[in-house]
C-alpha positions as CSV (number, residue, x, y, z in Angstrom):
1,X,-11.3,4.0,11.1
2,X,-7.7,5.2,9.5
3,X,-5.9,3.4,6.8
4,X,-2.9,1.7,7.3
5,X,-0.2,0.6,4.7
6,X,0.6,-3.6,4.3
7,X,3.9,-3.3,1.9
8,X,5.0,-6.9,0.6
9,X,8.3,-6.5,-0.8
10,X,9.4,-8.7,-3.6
11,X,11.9,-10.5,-1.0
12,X,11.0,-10.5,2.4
13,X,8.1,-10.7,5.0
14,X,4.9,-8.3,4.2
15,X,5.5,-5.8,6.8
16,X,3.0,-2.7,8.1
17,X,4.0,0.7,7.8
18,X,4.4,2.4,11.0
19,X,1.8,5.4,10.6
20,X,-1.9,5.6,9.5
21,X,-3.1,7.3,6.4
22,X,-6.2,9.2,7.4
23,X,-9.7,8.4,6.8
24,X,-10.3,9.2,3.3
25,X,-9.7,6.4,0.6
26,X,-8.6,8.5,-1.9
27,X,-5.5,10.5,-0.2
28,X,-4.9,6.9,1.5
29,X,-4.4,5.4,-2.0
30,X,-2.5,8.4,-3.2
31,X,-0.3,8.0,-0.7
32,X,0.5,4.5,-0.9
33,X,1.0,4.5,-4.7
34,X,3.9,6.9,-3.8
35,X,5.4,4.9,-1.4
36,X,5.2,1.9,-3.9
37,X,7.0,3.6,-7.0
38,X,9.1,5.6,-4.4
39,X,10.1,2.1,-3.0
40,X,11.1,0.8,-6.4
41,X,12.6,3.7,-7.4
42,X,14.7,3.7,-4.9
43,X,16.1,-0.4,-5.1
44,X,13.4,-2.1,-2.8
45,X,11.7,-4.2,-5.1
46,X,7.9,-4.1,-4.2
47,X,5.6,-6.2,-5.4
48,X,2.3,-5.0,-4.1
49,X,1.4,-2.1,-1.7
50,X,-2.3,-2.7,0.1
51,X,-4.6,-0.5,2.3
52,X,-5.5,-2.3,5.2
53,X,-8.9,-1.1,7.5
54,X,-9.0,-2.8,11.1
55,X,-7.5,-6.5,9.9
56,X,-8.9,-6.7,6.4
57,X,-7.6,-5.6,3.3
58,X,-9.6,-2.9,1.8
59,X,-7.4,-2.2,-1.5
60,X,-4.2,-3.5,-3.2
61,X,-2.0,-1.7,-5.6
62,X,0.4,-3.6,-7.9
63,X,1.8,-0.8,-9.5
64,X,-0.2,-0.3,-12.7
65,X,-4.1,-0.6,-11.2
66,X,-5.8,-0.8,-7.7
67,X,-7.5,-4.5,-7.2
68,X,-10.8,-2.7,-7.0
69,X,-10.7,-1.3,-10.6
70,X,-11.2,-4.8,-11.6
């Protein structure tokens, strides 16, 4: 099952990006971390970035660590 990006801007509705990330966790997260940081650099505040699988959340990125490093 592909990755898809949840983005929850700082302001704003938690929106889905519009194209999967592949399969594999690790270019997924890659990926999203990008687009977070790219986001922010780029004035569109972002608080958190997440990797959704089917309807649940399989890892969220705030930034400075993936939830599942905790």
């Amino acid at each position: 099952m592909e990755f898809v990006l949840s983005i929850e801007p700082v302001e704003g509705a938690t929106f889905q990006h519009g194209f999967h990330l592949g399969t594999d966790a690790k270019v997924a997260r890659d990926i999203a971390a990008e687009t977070f940081h790219a986001r922010n650099k780029n004035n569109m505040p972002t608080r958190t970035v997440a990797l959704m699988r089917g309807s649940k959340m399989f890892d969220c990125y705030d930034g400075v660590s993936w939830s599942s490093e905790y």
